[in-house]
C-alpha positions as CSV (number, residue, x, y, z in Angstrom):
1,X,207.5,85.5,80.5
2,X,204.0,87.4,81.2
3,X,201.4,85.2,79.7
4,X,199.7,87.4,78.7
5,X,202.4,88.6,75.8
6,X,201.3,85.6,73.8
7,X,198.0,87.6,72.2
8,X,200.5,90.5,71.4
9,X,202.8,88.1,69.5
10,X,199.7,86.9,67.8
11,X,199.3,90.6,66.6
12,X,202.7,90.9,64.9
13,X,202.7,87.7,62.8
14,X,198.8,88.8,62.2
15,X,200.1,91.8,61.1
16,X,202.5,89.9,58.2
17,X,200.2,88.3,57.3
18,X,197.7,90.5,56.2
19,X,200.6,92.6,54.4
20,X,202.4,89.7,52.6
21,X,198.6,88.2,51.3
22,X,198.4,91.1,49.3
23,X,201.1,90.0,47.2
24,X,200.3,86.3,46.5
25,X,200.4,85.0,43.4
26,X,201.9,88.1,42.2
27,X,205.2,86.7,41.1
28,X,207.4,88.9,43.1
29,X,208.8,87.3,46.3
30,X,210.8,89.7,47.4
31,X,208.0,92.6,47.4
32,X,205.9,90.4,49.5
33,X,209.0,89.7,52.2
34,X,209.5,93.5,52.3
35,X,206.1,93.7,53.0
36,X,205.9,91.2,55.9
37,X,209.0,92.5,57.0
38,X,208.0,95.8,57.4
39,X,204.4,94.9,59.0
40,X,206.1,92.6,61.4
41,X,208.9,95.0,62.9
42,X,206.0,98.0,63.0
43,X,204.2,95.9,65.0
44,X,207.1,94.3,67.1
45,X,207.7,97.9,68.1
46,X,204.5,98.3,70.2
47,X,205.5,95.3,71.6
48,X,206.1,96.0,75.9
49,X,209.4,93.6,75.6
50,X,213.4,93.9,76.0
51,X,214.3,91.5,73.1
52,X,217.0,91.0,70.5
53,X,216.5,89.3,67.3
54,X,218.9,85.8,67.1
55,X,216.9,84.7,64.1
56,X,215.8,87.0,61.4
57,X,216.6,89.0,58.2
58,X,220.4,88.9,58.2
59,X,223.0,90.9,59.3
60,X,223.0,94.5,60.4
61,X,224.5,95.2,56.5
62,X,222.6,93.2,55.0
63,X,218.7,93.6,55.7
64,X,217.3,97.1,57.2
65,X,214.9,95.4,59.2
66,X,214.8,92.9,61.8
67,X,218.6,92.0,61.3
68,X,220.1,89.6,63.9
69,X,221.0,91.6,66.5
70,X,218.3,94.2,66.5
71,X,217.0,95.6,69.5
72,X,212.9,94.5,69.9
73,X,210.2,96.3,72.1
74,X,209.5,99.2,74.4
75,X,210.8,98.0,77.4
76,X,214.5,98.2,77.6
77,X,216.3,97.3,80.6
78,X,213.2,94.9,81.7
79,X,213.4,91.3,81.5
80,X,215.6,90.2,78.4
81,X,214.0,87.9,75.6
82,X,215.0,86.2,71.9
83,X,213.2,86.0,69.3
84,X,213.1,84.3,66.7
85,X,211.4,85.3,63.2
86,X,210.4,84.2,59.6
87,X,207.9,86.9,58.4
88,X,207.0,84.8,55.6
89,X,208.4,80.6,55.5
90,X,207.3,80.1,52.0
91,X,208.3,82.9,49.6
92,X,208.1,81.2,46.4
93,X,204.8,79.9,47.6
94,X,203.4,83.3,48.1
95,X,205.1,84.3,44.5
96,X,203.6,81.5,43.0
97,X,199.9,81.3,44.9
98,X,200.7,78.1,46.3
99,X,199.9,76.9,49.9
100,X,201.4,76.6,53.1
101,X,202.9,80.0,53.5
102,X,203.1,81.5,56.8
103,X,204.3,84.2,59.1
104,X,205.9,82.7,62.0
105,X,208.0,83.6,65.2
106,X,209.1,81.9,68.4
107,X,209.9,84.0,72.3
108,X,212.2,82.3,74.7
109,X,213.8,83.9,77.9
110,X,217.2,85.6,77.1
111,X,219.9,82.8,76.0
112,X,217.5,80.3,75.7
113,X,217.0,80.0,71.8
114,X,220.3,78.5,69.7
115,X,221.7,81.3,67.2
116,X,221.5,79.4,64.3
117,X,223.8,80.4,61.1
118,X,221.7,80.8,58.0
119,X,223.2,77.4,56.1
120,X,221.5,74.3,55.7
121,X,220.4,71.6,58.8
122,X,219.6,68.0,58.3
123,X,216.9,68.0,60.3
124,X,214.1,65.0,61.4
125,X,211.6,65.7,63.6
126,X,207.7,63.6,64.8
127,X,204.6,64.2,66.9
128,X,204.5,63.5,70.6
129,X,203.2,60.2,70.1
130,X,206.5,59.1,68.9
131,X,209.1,61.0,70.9
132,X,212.0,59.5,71.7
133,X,211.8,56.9,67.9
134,X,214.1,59.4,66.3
135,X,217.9,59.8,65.6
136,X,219.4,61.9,63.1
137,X,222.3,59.4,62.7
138,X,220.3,56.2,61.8
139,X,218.8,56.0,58.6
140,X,215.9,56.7,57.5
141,X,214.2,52.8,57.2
142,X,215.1,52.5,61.1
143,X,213.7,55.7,62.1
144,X,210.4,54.6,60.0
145,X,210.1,51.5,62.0
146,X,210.9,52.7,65.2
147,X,208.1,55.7,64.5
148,X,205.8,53.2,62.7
149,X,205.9,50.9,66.1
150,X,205.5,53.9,68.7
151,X,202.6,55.0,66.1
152,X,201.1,51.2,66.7
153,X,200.9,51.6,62.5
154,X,201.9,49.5,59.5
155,X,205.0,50.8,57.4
156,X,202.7,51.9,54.6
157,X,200.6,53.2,56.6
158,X,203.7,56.2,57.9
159,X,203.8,59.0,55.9
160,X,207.1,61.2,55.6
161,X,207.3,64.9,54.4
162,X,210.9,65.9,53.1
163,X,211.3,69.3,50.7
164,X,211.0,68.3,46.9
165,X,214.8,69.2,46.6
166,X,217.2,66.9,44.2
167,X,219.5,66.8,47.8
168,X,216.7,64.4,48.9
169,X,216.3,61.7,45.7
170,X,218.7,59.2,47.9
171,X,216.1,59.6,51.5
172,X,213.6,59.3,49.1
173,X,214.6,56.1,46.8
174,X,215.3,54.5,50.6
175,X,211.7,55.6,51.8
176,X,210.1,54.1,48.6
177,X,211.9,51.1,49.0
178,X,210.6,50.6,52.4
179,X,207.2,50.7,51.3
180,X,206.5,54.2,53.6
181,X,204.2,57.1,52.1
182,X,205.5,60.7,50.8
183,X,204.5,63.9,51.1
184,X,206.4,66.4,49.1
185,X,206.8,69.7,49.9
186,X,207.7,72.9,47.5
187,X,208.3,75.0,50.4
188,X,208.1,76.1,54.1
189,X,209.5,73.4,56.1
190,X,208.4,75.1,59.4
191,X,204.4,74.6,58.9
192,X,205.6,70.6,57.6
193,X,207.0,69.9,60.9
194,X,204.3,71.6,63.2
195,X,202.6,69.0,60.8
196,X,203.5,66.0,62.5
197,X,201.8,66.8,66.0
198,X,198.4,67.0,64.3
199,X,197.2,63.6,63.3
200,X,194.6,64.9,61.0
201,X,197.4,66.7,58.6
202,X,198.7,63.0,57.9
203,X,202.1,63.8,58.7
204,X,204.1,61.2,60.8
205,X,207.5,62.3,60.6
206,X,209.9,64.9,58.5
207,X,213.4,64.4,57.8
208,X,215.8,65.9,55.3
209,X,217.7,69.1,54.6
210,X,216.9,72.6,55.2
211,X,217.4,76.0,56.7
212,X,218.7,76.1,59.9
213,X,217.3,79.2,61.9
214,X,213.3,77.2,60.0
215,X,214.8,74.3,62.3
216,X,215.4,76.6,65.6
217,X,211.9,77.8,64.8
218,X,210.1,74.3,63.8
219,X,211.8,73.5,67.1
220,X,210.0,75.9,69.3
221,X,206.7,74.9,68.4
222,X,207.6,71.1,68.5
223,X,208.4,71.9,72.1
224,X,205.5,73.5,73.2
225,X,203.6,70.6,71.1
226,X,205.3,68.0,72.9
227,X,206.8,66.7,69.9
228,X,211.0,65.7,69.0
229,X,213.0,67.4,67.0
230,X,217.3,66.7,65.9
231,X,219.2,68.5,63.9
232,X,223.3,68.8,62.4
233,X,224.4,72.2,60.9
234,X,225.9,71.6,57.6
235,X,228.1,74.4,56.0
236,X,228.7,74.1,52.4
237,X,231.9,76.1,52.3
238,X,234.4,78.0,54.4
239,X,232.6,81.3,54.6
240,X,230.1,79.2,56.3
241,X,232.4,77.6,58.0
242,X,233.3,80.6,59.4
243,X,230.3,81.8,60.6
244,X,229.3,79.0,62.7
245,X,233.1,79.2,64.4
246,X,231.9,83.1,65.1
247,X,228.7,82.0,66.6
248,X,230.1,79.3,68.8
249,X,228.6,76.7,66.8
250,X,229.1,72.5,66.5
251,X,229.4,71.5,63.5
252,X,229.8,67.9,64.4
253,X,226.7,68.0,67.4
254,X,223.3,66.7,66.9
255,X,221.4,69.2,68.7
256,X,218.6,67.7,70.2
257,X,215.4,69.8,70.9
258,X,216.5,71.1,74.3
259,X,219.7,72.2,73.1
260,X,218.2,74.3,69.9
261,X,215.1,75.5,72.9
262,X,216.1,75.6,76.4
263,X,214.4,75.8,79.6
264,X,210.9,75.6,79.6
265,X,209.2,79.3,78.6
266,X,208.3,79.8,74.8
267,X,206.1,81.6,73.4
268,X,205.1,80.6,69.3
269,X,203.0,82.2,66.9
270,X,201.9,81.5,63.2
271,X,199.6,82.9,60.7
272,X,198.7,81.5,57.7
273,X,199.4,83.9,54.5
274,X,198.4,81.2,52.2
275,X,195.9,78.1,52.6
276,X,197.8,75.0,54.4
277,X,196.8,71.8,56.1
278,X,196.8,73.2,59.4
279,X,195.8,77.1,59.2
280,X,193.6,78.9,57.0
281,X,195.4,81.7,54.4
282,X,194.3,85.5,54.4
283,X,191.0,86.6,52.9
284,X,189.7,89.5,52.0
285,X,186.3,90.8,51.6
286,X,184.6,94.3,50.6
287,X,184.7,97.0,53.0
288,X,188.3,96.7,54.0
289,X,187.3,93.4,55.6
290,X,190.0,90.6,56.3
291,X,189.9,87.7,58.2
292,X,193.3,85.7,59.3
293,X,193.5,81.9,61.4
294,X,196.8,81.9,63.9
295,X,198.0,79.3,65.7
296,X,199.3,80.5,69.2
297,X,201.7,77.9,71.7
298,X,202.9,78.9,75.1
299,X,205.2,76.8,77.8
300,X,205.1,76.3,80.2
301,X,201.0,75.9,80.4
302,X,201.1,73.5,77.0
303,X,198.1,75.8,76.0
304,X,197.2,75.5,72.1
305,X,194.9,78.4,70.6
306,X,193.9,78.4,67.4
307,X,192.5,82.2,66.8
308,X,189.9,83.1,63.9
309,X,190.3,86.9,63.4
310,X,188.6,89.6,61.4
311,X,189.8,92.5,60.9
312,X,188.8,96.2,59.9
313,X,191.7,97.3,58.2
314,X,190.2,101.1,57.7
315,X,190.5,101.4,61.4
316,X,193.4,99.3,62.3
317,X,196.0,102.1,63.3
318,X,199.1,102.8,60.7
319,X,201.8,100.9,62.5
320,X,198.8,97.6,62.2
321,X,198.6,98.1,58.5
């Protein structure tokens, strides 16, 4: 993939950004997904890319915009990309003014991102400093200690983030009982597991249950990071159930990072809507002044941007607004 696509990707989740910001605190989730939804495929469509959406909205019947499936870009015919998108991980956040929102998406050569079913994934994922410590099948005290020893750090000295979800109080009771740290998180599982590669967010290692397309996505930008990542789909009826057979799906696999992101081209962007521990949230000033902080990955250079933007949203073009 042309390296140079990376600052256009940067754009789009920009763009969602700045659309969905307007909206936090205000109560209404689903007004502030439209928004980024609608920002983000505007934006997507200026785009000089053959992709197809394998993670986004829903299905064709279900969401408008950006449904799986969905043709991407200006360049038909020309070489063939996924993509992956959450305009905003963290809706209730944004409702509620809370942190750690962001608008997110992840580029991989055709075939190369898993089409992940929107059910739940038990997921646990580190940094690059423990790669290889973790296995979704062992519990959580081992995969402490084996992270805590690759970390060179005392038990209590690891710190796990899992959703604050009643699905969790056994991981939880076990982690406490080891004597590890917690960090609890309302929502956005995505931002949590980018987390782990940054030593100053405190984050050692996440584990739990949640979304499965968040997982494809954490999984991109864990790859670029050099960090690990293992997941399990788990349906939670037959409709589900169905679905996965339709997509070809294991239920019984662990999908280890290379099977959820193959090869080695991605391309990952983030925004922050909201303040977080790694990126700054929107702001906005007088004047039709806004200023946004993105986090930009690419394989197979390894390059890390962060990007401080400001922006003149009186001359930003209609499909940038």
């Amino acid at each position: 993939m042309d390296r140079n696509l990376a600052l256009n990707l940067a754009r789009v989740t920009e763009a969602a950004a700045l659309s969905a910001g307007k909206w936090l605190g205000k109560g209404d989730k689903n007004g502030a997904d439209g928004a980024a939804v609608d920002a983000m495929r505007r934006m997507f469509d200026t785009v000089e890319i053959d992709g197809t959406v394998v993670i986004g909205e829903g299905e064709i019947d279900e969401a408008p915009m950006l449904y799986i499936g969905e043709k991407i870009g200006t360049k038909s015919g020309e070489e063939q990309v996924d993509i992956a998108v959450d305009p905003i991980d963290g809706t209730n956040s944004v409702a509620a003014g809370g942190t750690n929102s962001i608008a997110v998406l992840a580029v991989a050569p055709k075939g190369c991102l898993l089409n992940a079913p929107d059910i739940y994934m038990d997921k646990i994922a580190c940094g690059p400093k423990a790669k290889g410590a973790i296995k979704l099948d062992d519990s959580p005290s081992e995969n402490i200690k084996r992270v805590a020893e690759k970390l060179n750090k005392n038990i209590d000295e690891i710190t796990v983030a899992i959703l604050d979800r009643p699905r969790h109080e056994k991981i939880i009771k076990e982690i406490r009982k080891l004597g590890a740290r917690i960090k609890k998180v309302s929502d956005g599982d995505i931002v949590t597991a980018i987390e782990c590669c940054f030593e100053e967010s405190g984050v050692d290692l996440i584990m739990g249950r949640g979304g499965a397309p968040e997982g494809v996505i954490a999984a991109a930008a864990l790859k670029c990071l050099g960090g690990d990542f293992q997941g399990r789909l788990h349906p939670t009826d037959e409709k589900q159930e169905a679905r996965c057979r339709d997509l070809h799906s294991d239920l019984n696999k662990v999908y280890e990072i290379d099977d959820l992101v193959k090869g080695n081209e991605v391309i990952f962007s983030v925004t922050g809507i909201s303040k977080g521990e790694i990126l700054d949230g929107v702001k906005y000033y007088e004047n039709n002044i806004a200023t946004t902080e993105s986090l930009v990955l690419r394989l197979p250079s390894g390059t890390q941007r962060f990007i401080k933007s400001t922006h003149r949203l009186d001359l930003k073009p209609d499909y940038a607004k």
